[in-house]
Every structure is written in structure tokens, then in C-alpha cells.
VEXMI-488931 format. One record per residue: residue number from 1; residue in one letter; x negated, y, z of N, C-alpha, C in turn. Coordinates in Angstrom, 3 decimals. Atoms other than C-alpha are relative to their C-alpha. Layout:
# residues N
 resi resn      n_x      n_y      n_z     ca_x     ca_y     ca_z      c_x      c_y      c_z
  NUM    a        X        Y        Z        X        Y        Z        X        Y        Z
...
//
This chain:
# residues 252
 resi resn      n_x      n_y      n_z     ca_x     ca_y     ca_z      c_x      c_y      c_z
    1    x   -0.497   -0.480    1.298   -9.642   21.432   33.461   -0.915   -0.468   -1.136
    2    x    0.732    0.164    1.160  -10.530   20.471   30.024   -0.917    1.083   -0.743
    3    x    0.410   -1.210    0.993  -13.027   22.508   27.765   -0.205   -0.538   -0.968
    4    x    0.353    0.427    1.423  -13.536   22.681   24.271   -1.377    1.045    0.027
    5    x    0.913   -1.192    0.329  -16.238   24.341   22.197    0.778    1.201   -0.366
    6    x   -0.242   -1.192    0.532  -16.343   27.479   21.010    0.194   -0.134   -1.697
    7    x    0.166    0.115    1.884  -14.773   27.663   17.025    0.643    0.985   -0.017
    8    x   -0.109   -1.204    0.477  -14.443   30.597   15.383    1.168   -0.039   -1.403
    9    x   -1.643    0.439    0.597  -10.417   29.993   13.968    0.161    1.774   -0.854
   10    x   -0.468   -0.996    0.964  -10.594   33.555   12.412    0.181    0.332   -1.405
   11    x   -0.317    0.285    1.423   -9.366   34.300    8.790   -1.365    1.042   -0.637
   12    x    1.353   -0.833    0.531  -12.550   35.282    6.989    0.401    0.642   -1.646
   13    x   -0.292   -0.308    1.053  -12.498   37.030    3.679   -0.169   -0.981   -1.118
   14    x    0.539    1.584    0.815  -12.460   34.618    0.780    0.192   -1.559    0.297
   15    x   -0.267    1.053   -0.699  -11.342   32.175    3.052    1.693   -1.012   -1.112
   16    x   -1.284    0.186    0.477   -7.606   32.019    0.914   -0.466   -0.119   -1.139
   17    x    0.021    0.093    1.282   -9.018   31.360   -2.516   -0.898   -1.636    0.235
   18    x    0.323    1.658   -0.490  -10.563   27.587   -1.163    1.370   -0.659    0.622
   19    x   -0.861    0.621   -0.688   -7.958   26.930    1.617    1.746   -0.537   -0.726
   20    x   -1.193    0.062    1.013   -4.510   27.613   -0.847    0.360   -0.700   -1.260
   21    x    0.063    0.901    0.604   -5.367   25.650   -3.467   -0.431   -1.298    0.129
   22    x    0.855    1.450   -0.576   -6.633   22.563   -1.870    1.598   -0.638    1.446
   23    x   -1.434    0.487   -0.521   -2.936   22.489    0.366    0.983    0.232   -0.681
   24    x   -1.051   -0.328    0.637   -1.148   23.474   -2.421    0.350   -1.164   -0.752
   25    x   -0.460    1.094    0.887   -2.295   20.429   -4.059    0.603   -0.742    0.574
   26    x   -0.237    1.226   -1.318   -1.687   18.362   -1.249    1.208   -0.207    0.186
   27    x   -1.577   -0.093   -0.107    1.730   19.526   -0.656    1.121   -0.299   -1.362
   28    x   -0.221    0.318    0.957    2.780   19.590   -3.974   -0.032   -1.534   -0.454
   29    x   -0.406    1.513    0.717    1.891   16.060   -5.166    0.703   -0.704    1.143
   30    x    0.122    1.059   -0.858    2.798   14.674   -1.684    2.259    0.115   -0.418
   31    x   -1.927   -0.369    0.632    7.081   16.681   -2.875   -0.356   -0.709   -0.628
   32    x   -0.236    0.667    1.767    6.630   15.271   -6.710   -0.105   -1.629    0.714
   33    x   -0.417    0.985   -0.163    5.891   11.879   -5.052    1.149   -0.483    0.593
   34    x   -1.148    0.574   -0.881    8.218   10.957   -2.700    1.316    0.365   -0.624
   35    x   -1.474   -0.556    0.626   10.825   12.722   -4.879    0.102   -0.984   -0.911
   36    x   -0.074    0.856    1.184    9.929   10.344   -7.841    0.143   -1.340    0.285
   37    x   -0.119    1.963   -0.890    9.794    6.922   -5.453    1.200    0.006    0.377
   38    x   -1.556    0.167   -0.939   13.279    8.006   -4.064    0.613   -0.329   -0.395
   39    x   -0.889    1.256    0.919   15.610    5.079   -4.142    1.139    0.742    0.317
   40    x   -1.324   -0.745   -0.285   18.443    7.459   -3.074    0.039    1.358   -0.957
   41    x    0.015   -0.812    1.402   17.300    9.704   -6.222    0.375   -0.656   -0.954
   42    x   -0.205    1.224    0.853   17.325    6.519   -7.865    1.416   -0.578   -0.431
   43    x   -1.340    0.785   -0.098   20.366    5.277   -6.987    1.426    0.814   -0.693
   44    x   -1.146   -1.161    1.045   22.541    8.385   -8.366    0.150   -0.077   -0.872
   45    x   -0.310    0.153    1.497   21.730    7.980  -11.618    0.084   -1.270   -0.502
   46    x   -0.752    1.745    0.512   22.452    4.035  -11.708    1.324   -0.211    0.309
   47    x   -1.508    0.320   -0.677   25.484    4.512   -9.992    0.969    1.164   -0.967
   48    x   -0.822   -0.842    0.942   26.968    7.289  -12.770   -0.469   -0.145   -1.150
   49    x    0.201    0.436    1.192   25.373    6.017  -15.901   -0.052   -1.317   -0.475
   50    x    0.466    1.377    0.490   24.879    2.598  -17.682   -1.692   -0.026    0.651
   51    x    1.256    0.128   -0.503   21.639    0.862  -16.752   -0.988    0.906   -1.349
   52    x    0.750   -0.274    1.334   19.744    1.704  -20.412   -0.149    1.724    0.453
   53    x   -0.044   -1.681   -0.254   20.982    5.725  -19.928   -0.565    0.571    1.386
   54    x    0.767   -0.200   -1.460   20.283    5.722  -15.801   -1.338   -0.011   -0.073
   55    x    1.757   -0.395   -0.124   16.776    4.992  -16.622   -0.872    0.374   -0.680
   56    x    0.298   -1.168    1.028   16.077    7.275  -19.431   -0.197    1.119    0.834
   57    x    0.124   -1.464   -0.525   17.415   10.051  -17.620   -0.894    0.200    1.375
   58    x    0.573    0.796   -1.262   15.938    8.555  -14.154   -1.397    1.198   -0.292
   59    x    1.631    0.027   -0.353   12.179    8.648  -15.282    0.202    1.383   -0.379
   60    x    0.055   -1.671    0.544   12.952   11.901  -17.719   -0.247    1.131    1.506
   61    x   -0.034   -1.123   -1.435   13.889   13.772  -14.341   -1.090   -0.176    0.814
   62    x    1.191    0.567   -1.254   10.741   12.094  -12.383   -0.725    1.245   -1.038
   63    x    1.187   -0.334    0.148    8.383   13.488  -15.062    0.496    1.896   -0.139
   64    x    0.131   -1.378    0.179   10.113   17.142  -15.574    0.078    0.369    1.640
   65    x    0.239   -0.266   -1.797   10.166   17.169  -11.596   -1.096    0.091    0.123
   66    x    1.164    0.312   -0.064    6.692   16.475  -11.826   -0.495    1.136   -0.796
   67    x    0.831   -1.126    0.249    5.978   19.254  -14.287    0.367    1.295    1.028
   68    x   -0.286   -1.067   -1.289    7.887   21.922  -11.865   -1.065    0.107    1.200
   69    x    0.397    0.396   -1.599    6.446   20.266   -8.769   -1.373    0.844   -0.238
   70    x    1.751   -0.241    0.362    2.501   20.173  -10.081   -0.469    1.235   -0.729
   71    x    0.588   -0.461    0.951    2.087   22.191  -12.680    0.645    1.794    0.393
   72    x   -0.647   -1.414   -0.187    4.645   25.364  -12.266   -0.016    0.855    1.634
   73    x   -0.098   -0.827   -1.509    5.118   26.337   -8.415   -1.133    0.032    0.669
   74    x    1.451   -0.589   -0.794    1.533   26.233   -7.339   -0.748    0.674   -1.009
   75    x    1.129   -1.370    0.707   -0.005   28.056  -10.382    0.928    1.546    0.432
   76    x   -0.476   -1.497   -0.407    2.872   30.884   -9.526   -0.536    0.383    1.100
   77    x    0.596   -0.355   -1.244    1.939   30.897   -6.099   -1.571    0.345    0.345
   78    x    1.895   -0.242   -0.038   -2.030   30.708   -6.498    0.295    1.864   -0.343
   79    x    0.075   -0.985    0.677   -0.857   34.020   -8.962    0.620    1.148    0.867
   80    x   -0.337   -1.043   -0.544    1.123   36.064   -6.600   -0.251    0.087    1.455
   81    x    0.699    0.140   -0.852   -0.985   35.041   -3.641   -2.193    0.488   -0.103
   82    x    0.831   -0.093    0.591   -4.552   35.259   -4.967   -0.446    1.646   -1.070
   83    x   -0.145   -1.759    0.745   -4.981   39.512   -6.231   -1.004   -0.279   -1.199
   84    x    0.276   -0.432    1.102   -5.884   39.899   -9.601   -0.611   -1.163   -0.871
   85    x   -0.630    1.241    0.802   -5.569   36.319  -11.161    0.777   -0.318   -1.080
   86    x   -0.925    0.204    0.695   -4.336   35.532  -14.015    0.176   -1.098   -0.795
   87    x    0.349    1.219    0.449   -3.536   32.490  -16.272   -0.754   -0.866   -0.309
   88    x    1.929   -0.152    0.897   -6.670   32.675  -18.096   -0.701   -0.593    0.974
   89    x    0.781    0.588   -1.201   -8.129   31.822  -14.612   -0.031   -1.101    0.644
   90    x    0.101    1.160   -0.215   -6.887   29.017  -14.341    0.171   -1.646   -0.863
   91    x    0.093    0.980    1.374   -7.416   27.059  -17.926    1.268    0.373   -0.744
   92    x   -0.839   -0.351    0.714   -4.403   28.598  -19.467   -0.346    0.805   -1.260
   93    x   -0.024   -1.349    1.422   -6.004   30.484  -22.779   -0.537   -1.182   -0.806
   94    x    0.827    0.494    0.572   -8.030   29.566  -25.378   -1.012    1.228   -0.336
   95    x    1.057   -0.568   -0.019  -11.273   30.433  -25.515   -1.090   -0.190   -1.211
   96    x    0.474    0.359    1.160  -12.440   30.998  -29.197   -2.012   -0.564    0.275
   97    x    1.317    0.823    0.590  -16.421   29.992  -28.970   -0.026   -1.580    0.897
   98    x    0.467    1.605   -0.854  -15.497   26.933  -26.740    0.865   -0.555   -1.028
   99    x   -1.531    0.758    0.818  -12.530   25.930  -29.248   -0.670   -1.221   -0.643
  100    x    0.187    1.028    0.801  -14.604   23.899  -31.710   -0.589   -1.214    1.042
  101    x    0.022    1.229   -0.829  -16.063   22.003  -28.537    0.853   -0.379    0.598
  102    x   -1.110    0.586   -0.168  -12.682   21.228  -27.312    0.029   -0.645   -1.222
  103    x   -0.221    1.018    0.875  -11.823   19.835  -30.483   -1.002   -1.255    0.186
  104    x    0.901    1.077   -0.018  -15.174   17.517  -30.715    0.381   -1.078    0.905
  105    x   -0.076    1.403   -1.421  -14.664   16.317  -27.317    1.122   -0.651   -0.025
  106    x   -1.643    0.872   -0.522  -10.637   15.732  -27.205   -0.286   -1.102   -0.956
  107    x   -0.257    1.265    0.994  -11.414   13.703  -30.656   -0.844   -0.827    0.607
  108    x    1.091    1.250   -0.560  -14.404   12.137  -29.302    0.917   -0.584    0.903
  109    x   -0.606    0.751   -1.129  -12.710   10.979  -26.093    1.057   -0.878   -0.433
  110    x   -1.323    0.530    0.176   -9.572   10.164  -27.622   -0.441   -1.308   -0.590
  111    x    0.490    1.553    1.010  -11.202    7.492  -30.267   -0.385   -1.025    1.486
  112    x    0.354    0.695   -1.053  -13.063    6.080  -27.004    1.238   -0.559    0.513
  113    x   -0.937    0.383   -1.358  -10.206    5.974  -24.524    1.606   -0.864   -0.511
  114    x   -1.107    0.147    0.325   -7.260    4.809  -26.794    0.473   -1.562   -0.358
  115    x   -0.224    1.783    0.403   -8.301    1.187  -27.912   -0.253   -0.684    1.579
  116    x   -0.310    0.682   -1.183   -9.127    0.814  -24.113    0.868   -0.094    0.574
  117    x   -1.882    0.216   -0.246   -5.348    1.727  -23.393    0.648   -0.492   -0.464
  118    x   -0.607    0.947    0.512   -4.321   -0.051  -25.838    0.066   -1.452    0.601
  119    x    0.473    1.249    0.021   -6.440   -3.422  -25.077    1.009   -0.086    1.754
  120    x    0.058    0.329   -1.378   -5.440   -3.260  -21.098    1.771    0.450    0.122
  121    x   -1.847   -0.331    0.150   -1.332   -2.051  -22.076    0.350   -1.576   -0.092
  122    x   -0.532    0.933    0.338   -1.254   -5.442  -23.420    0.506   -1.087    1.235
  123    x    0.121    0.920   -1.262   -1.888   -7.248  -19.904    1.537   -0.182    0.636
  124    x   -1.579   -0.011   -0.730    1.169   -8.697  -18.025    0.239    0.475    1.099
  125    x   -0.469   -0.636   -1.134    0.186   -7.019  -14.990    0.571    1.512   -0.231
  126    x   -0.695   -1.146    0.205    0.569   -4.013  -16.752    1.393    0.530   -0.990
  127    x   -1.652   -0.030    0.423    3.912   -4.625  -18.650    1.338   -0.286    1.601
  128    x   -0.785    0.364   -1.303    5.402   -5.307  -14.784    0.719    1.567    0.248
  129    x   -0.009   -1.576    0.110    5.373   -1.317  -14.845    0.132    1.046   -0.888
  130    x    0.185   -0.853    1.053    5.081   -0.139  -18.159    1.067   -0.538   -1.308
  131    x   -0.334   -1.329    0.061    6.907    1.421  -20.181    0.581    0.440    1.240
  132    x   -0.976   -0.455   -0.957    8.336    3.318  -17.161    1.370   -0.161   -0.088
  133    x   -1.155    0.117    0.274   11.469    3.595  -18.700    0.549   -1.379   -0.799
  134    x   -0.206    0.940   -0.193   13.050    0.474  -18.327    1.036   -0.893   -1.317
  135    x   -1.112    0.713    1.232   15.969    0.314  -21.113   -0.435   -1.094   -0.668
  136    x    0.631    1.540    1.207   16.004   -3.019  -22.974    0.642    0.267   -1.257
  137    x   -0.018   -0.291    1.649   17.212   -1.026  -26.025   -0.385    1.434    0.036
  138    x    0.722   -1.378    0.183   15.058    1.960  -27.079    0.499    0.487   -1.487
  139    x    0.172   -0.567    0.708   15.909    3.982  -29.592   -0.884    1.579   -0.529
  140    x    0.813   -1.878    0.522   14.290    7.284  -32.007    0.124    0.826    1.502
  141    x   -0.338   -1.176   -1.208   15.816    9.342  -29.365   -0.544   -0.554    1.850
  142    x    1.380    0.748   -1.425   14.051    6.890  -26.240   -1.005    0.446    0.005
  143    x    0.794   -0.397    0.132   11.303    7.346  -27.803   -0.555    1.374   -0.562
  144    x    0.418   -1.880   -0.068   11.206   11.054  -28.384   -0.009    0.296    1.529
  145    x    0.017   -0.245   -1.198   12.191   11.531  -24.566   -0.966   -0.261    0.772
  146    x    1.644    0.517   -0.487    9.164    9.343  -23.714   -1.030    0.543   -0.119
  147    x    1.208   -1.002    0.253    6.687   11.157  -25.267    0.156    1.501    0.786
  148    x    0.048   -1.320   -0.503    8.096   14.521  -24.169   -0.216    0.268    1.454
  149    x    0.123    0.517   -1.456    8.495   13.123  -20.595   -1.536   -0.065    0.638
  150    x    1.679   -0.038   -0.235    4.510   12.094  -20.452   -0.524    1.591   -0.053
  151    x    0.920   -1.691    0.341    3.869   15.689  -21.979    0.231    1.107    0.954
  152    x   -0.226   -0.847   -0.843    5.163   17.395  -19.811   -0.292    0.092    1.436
  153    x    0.605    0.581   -1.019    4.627   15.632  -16.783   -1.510    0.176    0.262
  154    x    0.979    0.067   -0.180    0.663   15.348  -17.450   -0.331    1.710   -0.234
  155    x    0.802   -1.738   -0.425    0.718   19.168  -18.407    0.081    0.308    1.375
  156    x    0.500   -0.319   -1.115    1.515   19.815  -14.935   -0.889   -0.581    1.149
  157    x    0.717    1.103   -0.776   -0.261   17.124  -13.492   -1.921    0.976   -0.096
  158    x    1.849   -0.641    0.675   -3.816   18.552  -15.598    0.239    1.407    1.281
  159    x    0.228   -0.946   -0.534   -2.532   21.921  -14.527   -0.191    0.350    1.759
  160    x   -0.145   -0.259   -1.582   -2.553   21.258  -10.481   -1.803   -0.465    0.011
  161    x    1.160    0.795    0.079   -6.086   18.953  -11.072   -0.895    1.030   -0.207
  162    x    0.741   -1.045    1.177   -7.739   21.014  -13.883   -0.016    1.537    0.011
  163    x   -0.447   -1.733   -0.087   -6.270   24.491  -13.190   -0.100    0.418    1.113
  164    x   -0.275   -0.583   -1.103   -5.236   25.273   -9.975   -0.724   -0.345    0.916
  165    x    0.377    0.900   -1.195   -6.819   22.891   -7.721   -2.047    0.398   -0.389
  166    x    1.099    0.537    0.420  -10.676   23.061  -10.122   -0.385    1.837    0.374
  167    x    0.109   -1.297    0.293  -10.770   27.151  -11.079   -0.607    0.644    1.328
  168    x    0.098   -0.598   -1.161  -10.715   28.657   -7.822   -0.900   -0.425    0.851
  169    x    0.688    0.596   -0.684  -12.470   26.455   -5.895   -1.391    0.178   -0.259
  170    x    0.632   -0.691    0.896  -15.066   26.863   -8.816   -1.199    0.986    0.630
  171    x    0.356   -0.755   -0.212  -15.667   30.127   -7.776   -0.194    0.495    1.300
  172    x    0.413   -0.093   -1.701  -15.948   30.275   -3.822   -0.612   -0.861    0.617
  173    x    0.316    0.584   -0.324  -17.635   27.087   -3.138   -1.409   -0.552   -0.918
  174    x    0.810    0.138    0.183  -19.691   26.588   -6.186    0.387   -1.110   -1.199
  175    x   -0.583    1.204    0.843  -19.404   23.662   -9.073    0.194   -1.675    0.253
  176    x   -0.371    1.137   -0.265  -20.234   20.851   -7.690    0.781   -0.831    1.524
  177    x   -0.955   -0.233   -1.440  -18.403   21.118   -4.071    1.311   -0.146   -0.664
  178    x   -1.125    0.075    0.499  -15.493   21.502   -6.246    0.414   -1.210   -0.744
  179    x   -0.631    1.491    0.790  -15.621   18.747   -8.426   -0.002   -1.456    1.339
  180    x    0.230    0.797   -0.841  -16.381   16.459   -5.135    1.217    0.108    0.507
  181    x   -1.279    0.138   -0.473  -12.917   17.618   -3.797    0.865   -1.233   -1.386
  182    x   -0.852    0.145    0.788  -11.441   17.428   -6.988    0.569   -1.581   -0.394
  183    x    0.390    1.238    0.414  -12.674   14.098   -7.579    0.951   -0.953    1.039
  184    x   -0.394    0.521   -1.441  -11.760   12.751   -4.053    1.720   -0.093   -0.170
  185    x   -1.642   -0.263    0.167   -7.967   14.255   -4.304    0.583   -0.931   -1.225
  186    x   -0.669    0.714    1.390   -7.299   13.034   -8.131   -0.411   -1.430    0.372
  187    x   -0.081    1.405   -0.459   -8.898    9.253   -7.103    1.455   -0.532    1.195
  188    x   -1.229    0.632   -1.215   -6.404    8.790   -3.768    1.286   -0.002   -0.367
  189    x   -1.334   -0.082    0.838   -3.612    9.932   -6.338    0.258   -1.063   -0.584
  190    x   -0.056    1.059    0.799   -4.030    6.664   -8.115   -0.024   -1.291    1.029
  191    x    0.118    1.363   -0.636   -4.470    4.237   -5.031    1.344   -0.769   -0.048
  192    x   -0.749    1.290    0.391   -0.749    3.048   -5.510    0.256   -0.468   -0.626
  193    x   -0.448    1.157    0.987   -1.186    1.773   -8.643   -1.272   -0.485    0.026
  194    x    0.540    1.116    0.073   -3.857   -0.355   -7.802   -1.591    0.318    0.053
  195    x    1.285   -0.472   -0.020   -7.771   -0.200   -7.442   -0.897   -0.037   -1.313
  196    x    1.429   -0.080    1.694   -9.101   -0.751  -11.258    0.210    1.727   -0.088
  197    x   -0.291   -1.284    0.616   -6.817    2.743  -11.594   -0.724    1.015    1.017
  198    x    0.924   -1.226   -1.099   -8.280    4.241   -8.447   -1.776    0.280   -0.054
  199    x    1.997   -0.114    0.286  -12.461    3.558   -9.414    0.345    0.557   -0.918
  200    x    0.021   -0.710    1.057  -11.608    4.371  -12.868    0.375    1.141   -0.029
  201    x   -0.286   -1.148   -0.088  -10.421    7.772  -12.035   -1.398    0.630    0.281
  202    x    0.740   -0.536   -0.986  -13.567    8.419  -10.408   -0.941    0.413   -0.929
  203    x    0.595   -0.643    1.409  -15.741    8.817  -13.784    0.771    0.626   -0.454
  204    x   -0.788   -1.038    0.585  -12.915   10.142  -15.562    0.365    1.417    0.424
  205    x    0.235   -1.288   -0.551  -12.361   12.690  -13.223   -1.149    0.855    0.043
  206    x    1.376   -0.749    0.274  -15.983   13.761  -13.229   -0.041    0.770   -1.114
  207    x    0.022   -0.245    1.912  -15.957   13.962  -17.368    1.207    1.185    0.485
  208    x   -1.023   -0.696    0.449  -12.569   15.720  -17.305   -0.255    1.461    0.539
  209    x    0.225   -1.306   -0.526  -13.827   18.451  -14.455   -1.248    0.380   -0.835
  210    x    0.689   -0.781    0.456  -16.842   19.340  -16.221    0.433    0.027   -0.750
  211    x   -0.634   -0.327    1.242  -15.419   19.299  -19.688    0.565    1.439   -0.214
  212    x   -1.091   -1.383    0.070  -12.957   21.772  -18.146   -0.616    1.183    0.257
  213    x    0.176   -1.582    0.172  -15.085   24.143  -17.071   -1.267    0.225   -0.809
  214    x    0.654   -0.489    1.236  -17.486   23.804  -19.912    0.653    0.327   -0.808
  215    x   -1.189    0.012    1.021  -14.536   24.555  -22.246    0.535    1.424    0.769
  216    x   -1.011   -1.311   -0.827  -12.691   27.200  -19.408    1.443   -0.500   -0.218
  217    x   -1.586   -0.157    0.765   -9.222   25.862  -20.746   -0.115   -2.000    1.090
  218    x   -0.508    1.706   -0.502   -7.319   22.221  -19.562    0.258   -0.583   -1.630
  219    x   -0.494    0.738    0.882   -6.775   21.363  -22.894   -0.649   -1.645   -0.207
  220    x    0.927    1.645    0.747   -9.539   18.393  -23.637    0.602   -1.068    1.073
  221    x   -0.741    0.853   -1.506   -8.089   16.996  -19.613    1.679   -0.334   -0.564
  222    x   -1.525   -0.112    0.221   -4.382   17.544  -20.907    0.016   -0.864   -1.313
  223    x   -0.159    0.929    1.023   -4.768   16.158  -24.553   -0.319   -1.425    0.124
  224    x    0.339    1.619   -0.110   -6.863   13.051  -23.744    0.638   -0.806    1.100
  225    x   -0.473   -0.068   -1.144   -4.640   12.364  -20.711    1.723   -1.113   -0.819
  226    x   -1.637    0.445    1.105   -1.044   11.967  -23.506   -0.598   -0.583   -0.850
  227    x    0.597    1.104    1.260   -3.394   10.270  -26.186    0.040   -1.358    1.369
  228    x   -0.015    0.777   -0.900   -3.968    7.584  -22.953    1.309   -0.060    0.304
  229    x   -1.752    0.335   -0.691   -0.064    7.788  -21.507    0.726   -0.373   -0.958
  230    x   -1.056    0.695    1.504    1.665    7.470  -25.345   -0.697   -1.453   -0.254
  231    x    0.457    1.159    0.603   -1.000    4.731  -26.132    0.427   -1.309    1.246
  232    x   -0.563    1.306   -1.178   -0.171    2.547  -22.747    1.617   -0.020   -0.322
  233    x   -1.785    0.767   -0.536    3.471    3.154  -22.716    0.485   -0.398   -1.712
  234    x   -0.397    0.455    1.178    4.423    2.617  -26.638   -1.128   -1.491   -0.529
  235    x    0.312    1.734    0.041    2.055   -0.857  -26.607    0.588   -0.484    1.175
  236    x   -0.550    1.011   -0.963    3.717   -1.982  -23.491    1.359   -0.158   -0.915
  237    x   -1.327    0.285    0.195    7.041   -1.294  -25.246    0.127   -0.801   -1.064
  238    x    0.121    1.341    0.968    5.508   -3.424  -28.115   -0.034   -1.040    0.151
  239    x    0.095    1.549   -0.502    4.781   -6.145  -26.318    0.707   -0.563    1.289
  240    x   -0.670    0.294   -1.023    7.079   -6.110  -23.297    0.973   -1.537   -0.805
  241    x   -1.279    1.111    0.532    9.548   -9.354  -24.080    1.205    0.377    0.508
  242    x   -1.187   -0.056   -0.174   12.426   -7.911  -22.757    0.228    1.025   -0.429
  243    x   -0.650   -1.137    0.607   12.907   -4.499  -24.078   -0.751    0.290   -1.675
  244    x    0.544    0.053    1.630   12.657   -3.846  -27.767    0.614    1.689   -0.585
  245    x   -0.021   -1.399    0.473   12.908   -0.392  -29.860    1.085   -0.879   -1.244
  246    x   -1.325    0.158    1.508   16.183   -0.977  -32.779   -0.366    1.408   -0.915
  247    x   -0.265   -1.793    1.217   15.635    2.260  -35.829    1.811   -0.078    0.062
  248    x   -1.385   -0.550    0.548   18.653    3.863  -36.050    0.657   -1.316   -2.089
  249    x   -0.037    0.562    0.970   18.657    1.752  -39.706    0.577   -1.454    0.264
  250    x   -0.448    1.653   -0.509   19.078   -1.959  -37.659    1.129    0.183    0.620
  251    x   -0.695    0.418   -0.767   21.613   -0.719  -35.323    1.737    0.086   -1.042
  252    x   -1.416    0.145    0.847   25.326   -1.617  -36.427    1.120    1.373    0.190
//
């Protein structure tokens, strides 16, 4: 007969405020992906709309799937799993004596991070992908959906990273145990678009977890996050050659 060792598989106290948020993320981004790659999600809305409208509404539905997925059903669950939790706990307030250093930092960061999204939007490897939404005629109303699409999307994105996944962990393991997950999880999120995006996560993620819990809130992670996603996808859509933005004013 086989033996093993002896491991001690019992549920310890404190054990559910590490283990639940660390498979919640897991599970969570692993739904939001595969839901957002699906060519048989895909295919519904090319096969009942024009191409231009199919992939408006397409990505729209990827990124509000993506705020549900990330952002909404694992902070409920952390909240009615987790006793005496509340938003606040997991970067949802604002926290008046950190406020003016949120501001400093989101502006600081933002000036930094925006001419480097700009400069690297321009590239043709990254117009192969960018704008997401594919239409080769954008209008006002494209580009309102776009922006709202990113915003929403990266709030729940911050909030699974920054909130749910950082907070908790935080506090049962310690600060920097946590950011070493955190770090680890948010990098492997980026390996299929490529390895500049997967190293470069790996500082950014650092900055963004301490920020957050020098601050207590996701905002400086969440704002500088849509200053970076509007600035890549509205210069790709400047310089893409096949899709172009018309004003309501040009079109006939």
C-alpha cells in the first residue's frame, strides 16, 4: 500500500479571508475570459447586426461582462461570505486625509503614463488590436460607448485586483505576501497579449498595490488605468488606416 504524509486538511479560523479571495479571482477572470474570446458569443452578434453595429455592441457586452464578472459578483460574495465587511474594506470610500494624495498621485501618474500610451498606440503591432472595437466608421456615439466600455470594464477589473483580491489578503497574510500574489495573478493576466504587457505589469502592479493601500480607496489604480485605456484606444483610432471617426457635421 501507498502512504502519504501526514497534512493537516482542517479548516482553521481565518483560513476563508486568504483562501476566497485568491479563487474568487481565479474563477472569475478565468468566466470574464473565455466569455469575452467566445467565437460562438462572437458570432451572434455578427450574424444579427451589420459588421460596424456587431462590433460595437460585441466589445460593449465583453467589457460590461467584464464589469459583472470582476468587479460585481466577487465583491458581493467576499461581502456576504466574509462577517462584518463592508465596501469601505475593500477600496470603495473615500478617505478624506488620503484624498489630496490620491489626487497628486492619479495626476502625477497620469502625466507620466499617457505620452507613453500614446507613443507605443501609434505602433502597427499595436493597431493589429486596437481600438478593440473594430467599426471602420466611428461616430460621437462610438466614441461615447468606448470610453464608457473601458470605464466600466477597468472599474471592475481594479475592483477584483485592487479591492477584493489586495484588502483582505492585506490583512491575514500581511503587506507584502499580498502584493507578491497580487502581483503574480495581475502579470499572468496579461501573458496573452504579449510579453512587453506581461513585464510591464510587474512594476505597475507594485506602484498601483501600494498606492492602494497607502490611499485605502482603488481610485489612483482605477483612474490611471482609463487615462492609459482612452489614451491607447482613441490614438489607435487616430492612426489606424482603416477605420476613421466622421462628426455627426461630415456625415450626409
Amino acid at each position: 500500500m501507498y502512504q502519504t504524509l501526514d497534512v493537516d486538511l482542517g479548516w482553521k479560523e481565518g483560513d476563508l479571508i486568504t483562501f476566497l479571495p485568491v479563487i474568487l479571482s481565479l474563477v472569475f477572470f478565468v468566466i470574464y475570459w473565455f466569455t469575452a474570446q467566445s467565437e460562438g458569443i462572437k458570432k451572434r452578434f455578427y450574424a444579427r447586426y451589420s459588421f460596424d453595429e456587431a462590433s460595437i455592441k460585441h466589445i460593449f457586452f465583453t467589457k460590461y461582462f467584464g464589469f459583472i464578472s470582476m468587479g460585481v459578483l466577487p465583491l458581493v460574495i467576499c461581502l456576504l461570505m466574509l462577517d462584518g465587511t463592508t465596501p469601505s474594506d475593500y477600496g470603495l470610500t473615500i478617505i478624506p486625509k488620503t484624498t489630496f494624495f490620491s489626487v497628486v498621485w492619479t495626476l502625477g501618474l497620469t502625466v507620466l503614463v499617457v505620452p507613453i500610451a500614446y507613443m507605443s498606440a501609434k505602433k502597427p503591432k499595436n493597431l493589429v488590436n486596437y481600438p478593440q472595437i473594430r467599426a471602420k466608421v466611428w461616430t460621437e456615439k462610438t466614441v461615447f460607448i468606448n470610453a464608457l466600455g473601458w470605464a466600466l470594464y477597468l472599474f471592475g477589473y481594479e475592483m477584483l485586483f485592487r479591492g477584493t483580491l489586495l484588502f483582505p489578503l492585506t490583512d491575514a497574510i500581511g503587506v507584502w505576501p499580498a502584493i507578491a500574489i497580487n502581483i503574480a495573478l495581475y502579470s499572468a493576466t496579461h501573458i496573452p497579449k504579449g510579453l512587453d504587457e506581461t513585464i510591464g505589469a510587474i512594476p505597475l502592479g507594485l506602484v498601483l498595490c501600494l498606492l492602494t493601500l497607502m490611499s485605502g480607496t482603488i481610485w489612483i489604480a482605477f483612474l490611471v488605468h482609463v487615462a492609459m485605456a482612452w489614451t491607447n484606444s482613441f490614438t489607435a483610432l487616430k492612426f489606424h488606416p482603416e477605420i476613421n471617426f466622421i462628426p455627426k457635421s461630415k456625415r450626409g
